[in-house]
C-alpha positions in Angstrom: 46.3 -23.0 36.5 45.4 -25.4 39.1 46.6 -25.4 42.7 49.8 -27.6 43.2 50.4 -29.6 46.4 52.8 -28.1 47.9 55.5 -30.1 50.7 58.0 -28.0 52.3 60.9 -30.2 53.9 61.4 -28.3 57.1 58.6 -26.2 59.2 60.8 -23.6 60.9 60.1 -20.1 60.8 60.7 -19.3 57.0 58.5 -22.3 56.2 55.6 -21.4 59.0 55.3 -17.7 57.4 55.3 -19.3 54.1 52.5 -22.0 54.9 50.7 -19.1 56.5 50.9 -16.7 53.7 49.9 -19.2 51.1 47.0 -20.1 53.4 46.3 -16.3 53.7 46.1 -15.9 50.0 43.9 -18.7 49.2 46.0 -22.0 49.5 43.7 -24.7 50.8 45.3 -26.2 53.8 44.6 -29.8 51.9 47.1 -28.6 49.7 49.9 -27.7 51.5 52.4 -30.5 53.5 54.7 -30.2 55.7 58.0 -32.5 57.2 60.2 -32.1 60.3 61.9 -34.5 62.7 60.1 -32.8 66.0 56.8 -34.1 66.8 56.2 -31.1 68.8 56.7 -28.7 65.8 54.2 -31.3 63.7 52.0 -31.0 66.1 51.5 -27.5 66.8 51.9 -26.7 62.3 49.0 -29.0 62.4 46.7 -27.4 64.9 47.9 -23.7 64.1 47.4 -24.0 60.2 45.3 -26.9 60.0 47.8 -28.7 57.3 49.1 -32.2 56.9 52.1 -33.1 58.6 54.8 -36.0 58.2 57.7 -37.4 59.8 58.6 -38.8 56.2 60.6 -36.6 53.6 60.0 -39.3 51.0 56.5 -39.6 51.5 56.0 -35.8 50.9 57.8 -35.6 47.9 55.5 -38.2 46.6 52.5 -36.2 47.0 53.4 -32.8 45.9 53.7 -31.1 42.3 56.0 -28.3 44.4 58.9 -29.1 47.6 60.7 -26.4 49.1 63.3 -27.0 51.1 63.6 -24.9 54.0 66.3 -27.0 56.2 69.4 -25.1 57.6 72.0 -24.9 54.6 74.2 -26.9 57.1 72.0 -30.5 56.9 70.7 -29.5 53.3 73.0 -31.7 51.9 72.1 -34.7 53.7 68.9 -34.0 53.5 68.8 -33.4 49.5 70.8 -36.7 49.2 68.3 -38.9 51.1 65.7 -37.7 48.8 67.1 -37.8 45.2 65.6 -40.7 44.2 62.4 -39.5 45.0 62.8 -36.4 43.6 63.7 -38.1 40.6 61.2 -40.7 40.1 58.1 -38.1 41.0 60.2 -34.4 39.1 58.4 -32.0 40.7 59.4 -28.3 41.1 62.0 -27.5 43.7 62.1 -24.3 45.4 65.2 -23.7 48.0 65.1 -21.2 50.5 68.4 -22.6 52.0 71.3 -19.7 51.7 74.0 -20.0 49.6 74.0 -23.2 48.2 74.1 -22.9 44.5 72.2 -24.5 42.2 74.5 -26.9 40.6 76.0 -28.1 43.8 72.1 -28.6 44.5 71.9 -30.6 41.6 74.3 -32.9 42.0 73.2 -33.8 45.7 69.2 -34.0 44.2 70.8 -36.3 40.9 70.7 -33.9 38.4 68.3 -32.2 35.7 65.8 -30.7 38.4 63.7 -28.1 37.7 64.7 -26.0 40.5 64.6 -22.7 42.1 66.8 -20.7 44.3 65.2 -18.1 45.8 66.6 -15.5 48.6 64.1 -14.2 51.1 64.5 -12.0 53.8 63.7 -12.0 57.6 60.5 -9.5 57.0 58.8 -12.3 55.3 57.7 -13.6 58.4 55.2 -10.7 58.6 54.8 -11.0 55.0 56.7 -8.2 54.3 59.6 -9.7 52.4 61.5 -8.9 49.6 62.6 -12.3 47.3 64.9 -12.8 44.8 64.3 -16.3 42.4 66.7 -17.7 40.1 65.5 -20.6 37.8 67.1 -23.2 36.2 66.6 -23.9 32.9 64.6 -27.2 33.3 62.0 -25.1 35.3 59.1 -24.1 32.4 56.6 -21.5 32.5 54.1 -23.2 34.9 56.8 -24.3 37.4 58.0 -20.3 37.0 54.7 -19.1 37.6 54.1 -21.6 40.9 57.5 -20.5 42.7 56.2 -17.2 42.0 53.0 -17.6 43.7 54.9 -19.3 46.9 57.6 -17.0 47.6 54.8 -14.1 46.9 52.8 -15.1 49.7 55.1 -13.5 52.2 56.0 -10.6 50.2 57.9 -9.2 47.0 59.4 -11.3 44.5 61.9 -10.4 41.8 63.4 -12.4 39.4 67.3 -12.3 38.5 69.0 -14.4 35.3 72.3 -14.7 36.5 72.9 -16.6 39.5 76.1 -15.0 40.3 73.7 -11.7 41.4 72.1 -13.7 44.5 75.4 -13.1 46.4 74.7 -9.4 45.5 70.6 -9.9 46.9 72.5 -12.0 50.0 74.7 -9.0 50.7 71.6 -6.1 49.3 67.8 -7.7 50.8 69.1 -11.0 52.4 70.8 -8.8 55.4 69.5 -5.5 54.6 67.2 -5.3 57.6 70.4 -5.6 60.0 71.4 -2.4 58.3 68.2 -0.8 58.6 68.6 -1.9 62.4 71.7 -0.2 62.7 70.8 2.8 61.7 68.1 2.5 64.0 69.8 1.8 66.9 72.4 4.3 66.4 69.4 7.1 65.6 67.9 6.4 68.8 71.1 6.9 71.1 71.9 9.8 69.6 68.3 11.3 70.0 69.3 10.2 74.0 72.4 11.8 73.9 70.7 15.0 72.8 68.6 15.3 75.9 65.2 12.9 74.7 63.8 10.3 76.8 65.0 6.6 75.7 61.2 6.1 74.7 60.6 9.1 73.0 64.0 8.4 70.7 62.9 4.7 70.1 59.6 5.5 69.2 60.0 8.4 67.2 63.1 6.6 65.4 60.6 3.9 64.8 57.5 5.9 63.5 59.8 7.9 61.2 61.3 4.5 59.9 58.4 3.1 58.7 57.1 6.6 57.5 59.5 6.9 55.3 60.1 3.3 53.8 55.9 4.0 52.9 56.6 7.1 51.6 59.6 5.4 49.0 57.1 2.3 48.1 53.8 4.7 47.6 55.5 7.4 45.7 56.4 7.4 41.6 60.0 9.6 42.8 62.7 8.0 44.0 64.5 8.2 47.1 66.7 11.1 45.8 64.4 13.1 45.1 61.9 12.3 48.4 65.2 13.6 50.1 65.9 16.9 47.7 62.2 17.3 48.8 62.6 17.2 52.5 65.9 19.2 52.3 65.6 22.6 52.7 68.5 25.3 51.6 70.0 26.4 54.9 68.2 24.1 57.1 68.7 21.5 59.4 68.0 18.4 57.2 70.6 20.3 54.8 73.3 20.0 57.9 72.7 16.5 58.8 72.6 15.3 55.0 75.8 17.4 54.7 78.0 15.6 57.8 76.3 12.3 56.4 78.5 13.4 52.6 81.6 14.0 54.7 81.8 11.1 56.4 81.1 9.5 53.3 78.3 7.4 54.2 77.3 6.3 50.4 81.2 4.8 50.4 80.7 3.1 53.3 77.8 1.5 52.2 79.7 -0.1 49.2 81.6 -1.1 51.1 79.8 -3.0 53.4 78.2 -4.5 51.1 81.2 -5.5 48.8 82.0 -7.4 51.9 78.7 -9.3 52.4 78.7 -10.1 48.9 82.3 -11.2 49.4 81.3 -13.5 52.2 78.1 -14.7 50.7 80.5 -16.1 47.7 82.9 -17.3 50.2 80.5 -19.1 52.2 78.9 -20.6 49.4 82.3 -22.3 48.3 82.6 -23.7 51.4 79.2 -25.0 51.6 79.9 -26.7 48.3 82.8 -28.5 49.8 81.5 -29.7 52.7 
């Protein structure tokens, strides 16, 4: 398959650690655009990743197979709108990375039978550590499938999911997962202080033993159950902790948090739609 062009409408973060993951993996720079409104942002895209830049939406979507558009879900709208014609007269693949907007209310702002992708990344994907979730619809064929993979993989993993109605449950799941795994952190390390350690000591420990363990679930065949039956001795300390963890009911109040970001994810997509 040969390389597409590639124009992303947008160069803020998300789209810089895109650019620079595609670039990492073996994008020529030739191949990839990019658009924003700041001359500044252009500017420094240009002379960081050594891409094309453009003030023009338009004109990018002329000259790319592939556009993802990474505005803020707030202006995607307006933005989508200015550039259905174009995206009709030139069909290529359209990958959003713009939160909650679903993919028929995309449609009707872009004019209609698009292929298109929605795909759900996560704030790790900026150090190309992401976790992705793509739903297509059904005018995207195998190709265009294959070439949202390969973006969206740049910065991490990618999964597919059939129904769209499940990307509220990635929102609520990956999308803000690492603001749980925060949490946790945050409350780990104060409670490490409280029992007499130094604040570096409990931040960095807390830290080491967070990313020793997420490698330990992704490098290991078991899963996390049984890593933890593994590190759980009868009578021992991990046993206590685990134990007051089951009491407060911790795996309850996980549902439930994140019944409520999936809640909100649909609610916030509903009113996205109507704006």
């Amino acid at each position: 398959m040969s390389q597409p062009t590639i124009a992303f409408i947008g160069s803020g973060n998300m789209a810089a650690a895109l650019i620079g993951g595609l670039i990492t993996d073996g994008t020529p720079a030739e191949r990839i655009l990019a658009t924003d409104p700041d001359p500044v942002r252009r500017e420094t895209l240009a002379t960081n990743a050594g891409i094309h830049t453009l003030e023009d939406n338009t004109e990018a979507v002329a000259r790319a197979e592939v556009v993802v558009l990474a505005v803020k879900p707030q202006v995607l709208g307006e933005v989508a709108r200015e550039l259905a014609e174009s995206i009709q007269q030139y069909r290529p693949l359209v990958i959003s990375i713009a939160a909650g907007i679903r993919s028929d209310t995309l449609q009707r702002w872009l004019g209609g039978d698009v292929p298109l992708v929605r795909s759900m990344p996560n704030t790790p994907a900026m150090l190309q550590a992401g976790a992705t979730a793509l739903f297509a619809t059904p005018e995207v064929n195998e190709t265009q499938r294959e070439q949202a993979e390969s973006v969206m993989r740049a910065v991490g993993l990618v999964l597919w999911v059939d129904d769209e109605s499940l990307m509220d449950a990635v929102t609520a799941l990956s999308g803000s997962g690492p603001a749980y795994f925060f949490l946790l952190m945050e409350a780990m390390e104060r409670a490490g202080e409280r029992l007499g350690l130094p604040a570096d000591t409990a931040r960095l420990l807390t830290l080491q033993t967070a990313l020793g363990a997420a490698r330990m679930a992704i490098e290991s065949s078991e899963d996390p159950a049984e890593l933890r039956h593994r590190v759980t001795s009868p009578g021992g300390t991990t046993e206590q902790a685990i134990r007051r963890f089951e009491e407060e009911d911790l795996e309850g109040a996980v549902l439930r948090a994140l019944t409520a970001a999936r809640d909100r994810s649909i609610e916030l997509s509903r009113l996205l739609d109507e704006e």
